[in-house]
SEDREN-333710 format. One line per field, with one value per residue (C-alpha): residue number from 0; y, x, z. Coordinates in steps of 0.1 Angstrom, whole numbers, padded with zeros to 4 digits. Each point is the difference from the previous one (the first is absolute). Layout:
N
num: [NUM; ...]
yy: [Y; ...]
xx: [X; ...]
zz: [Z; ...]
//
This chain:
143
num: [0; 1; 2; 3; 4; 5; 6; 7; 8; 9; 10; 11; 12; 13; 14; 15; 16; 17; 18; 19; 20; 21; 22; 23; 24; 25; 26; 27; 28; 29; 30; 31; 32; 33; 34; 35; 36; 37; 38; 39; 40; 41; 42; 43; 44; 45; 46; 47; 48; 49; 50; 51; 52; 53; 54; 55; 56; 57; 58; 59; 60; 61; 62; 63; 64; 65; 66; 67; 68; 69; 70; 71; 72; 73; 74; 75; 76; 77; 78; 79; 80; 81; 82; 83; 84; 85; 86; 87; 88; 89; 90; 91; 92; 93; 94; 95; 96; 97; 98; 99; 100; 101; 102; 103; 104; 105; 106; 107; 108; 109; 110; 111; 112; 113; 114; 115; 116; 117; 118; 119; 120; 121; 122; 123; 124; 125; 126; 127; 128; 129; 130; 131; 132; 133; 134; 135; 136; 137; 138; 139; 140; 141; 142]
yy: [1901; -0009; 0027; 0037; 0005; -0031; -0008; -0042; -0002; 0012; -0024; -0025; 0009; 0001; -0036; -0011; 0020; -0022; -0031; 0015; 0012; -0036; -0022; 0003; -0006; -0019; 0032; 0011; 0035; 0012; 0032; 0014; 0034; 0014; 0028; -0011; 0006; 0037; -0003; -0026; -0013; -0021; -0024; -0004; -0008; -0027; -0015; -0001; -0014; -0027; -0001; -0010; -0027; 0018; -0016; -0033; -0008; -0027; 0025; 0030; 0027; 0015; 0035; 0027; 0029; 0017; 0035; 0022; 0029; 0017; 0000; 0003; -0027; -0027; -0029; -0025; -0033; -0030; -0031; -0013; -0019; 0030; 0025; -0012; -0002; 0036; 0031; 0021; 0028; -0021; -0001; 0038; 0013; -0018; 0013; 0037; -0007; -0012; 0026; 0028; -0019; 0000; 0038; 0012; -0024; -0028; -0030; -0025; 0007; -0001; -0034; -0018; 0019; -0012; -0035; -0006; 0013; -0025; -0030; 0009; 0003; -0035; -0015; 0009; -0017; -0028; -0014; -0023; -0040; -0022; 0006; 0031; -0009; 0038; 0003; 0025; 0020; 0024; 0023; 0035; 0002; 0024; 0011]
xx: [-0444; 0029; 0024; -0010; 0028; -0003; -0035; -0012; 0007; 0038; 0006; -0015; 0024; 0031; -0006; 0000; 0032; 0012; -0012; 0025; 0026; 0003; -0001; 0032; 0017; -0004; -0002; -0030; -0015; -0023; -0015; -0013; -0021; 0002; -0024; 0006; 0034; 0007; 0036; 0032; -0011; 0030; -0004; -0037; 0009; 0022; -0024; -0029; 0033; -0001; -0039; -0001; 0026; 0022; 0032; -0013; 0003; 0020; 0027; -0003; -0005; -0035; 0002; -0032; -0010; -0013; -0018; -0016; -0015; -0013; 0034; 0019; 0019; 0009; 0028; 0014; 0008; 0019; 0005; 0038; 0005; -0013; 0018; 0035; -0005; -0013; 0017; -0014; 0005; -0029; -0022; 0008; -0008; -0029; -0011; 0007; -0021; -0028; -0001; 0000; -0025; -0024; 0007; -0010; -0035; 0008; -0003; -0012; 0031; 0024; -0011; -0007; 0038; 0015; -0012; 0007; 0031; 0004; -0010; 0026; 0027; -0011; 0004; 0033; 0009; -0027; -0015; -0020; 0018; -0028; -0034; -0009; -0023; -0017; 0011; -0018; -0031; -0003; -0023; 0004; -0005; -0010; -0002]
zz: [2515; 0025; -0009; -0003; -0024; -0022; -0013; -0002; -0039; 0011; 0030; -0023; -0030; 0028; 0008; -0039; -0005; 0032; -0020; -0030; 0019; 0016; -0032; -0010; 0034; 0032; 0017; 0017; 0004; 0025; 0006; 0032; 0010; 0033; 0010; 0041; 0002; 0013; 0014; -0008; -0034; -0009; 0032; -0006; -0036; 0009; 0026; -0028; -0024; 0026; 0004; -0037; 0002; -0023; 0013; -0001; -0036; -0017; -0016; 0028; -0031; 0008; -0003; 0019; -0005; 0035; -0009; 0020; -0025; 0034; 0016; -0034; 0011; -0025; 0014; -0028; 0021; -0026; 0018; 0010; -0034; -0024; 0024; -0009; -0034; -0006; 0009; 0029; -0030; -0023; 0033; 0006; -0037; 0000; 0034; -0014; -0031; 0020; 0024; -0025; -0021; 0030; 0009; -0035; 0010; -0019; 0022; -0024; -0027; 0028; 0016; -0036; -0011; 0034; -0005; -0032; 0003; 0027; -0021; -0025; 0026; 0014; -0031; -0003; 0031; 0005; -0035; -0002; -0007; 0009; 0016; 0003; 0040; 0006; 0040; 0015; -0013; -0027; 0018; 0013; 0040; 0023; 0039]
//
């Protein structure tokens, strides 16, 4: 187990309901765990945003989700392209969701909601014409 919050079936689930959210769209969706980070979340989030090469695809509309359950810290980063589609208000509400979801304990629900959620808003804004090329990997990471 990576995550004391999440157990291995979960973080396995979470990267299937990436593979989901993402069919639909050209989007991507990454999520990321910190259990390092003890001060200044939101510029470590962008530095692992950039780590992951999440503003280096084709369409600039990848979308992470930086948590730290320690730190109950949870940053929303959406690339340029999906940024000036969606309303700071979406990324807001779904921020407030999620964060209440993972104070009542339920980490799981909130990241599979939050993603999902995601991958319907992506579809909106970036569905899928052609080939569909899977950018960046599915899978949950961790520091």
């Amino acid at each position: 187990m990576k995550s004391n919050f999440l157990t291995d079936q979960q973080i396995a689930s979470l990267a299937e309901a990436i593979g989901s959210a993402e069919e639909h769209s050209t989007g991507e969706i990454r999520v990321h765990i910190d259990s390092n980070t003890e001060t200044d979340s939101a510029k470590t989030a962008f530095r692992v945003f950039e780590e992951l090469c999440m503003n280096r695809t084709a369409e600039r509309n990848a979308v992470l989700f930086h948590v730290n359950f320690e730190q109950k810290y949870l940053t929303i980063i959406g690339d340029t392209a999906i940024h000036e589609k969606v309303s700071q208000a979406y990324w807001d509400h779904l921020h407030d969701f999620m964060t209440a979801e993972f104070a009542r304990g339920n980490y799981y629900k909130a990241l599979k909601s939050g993603i999902l959620e995601t991958g319907l808003e992506l579809k909106k804004h970036f569905p899928v014409t052609g080939e569909n090329t899977n950018e960046l990997s599915n899978e949950i990471t961790f520091s």
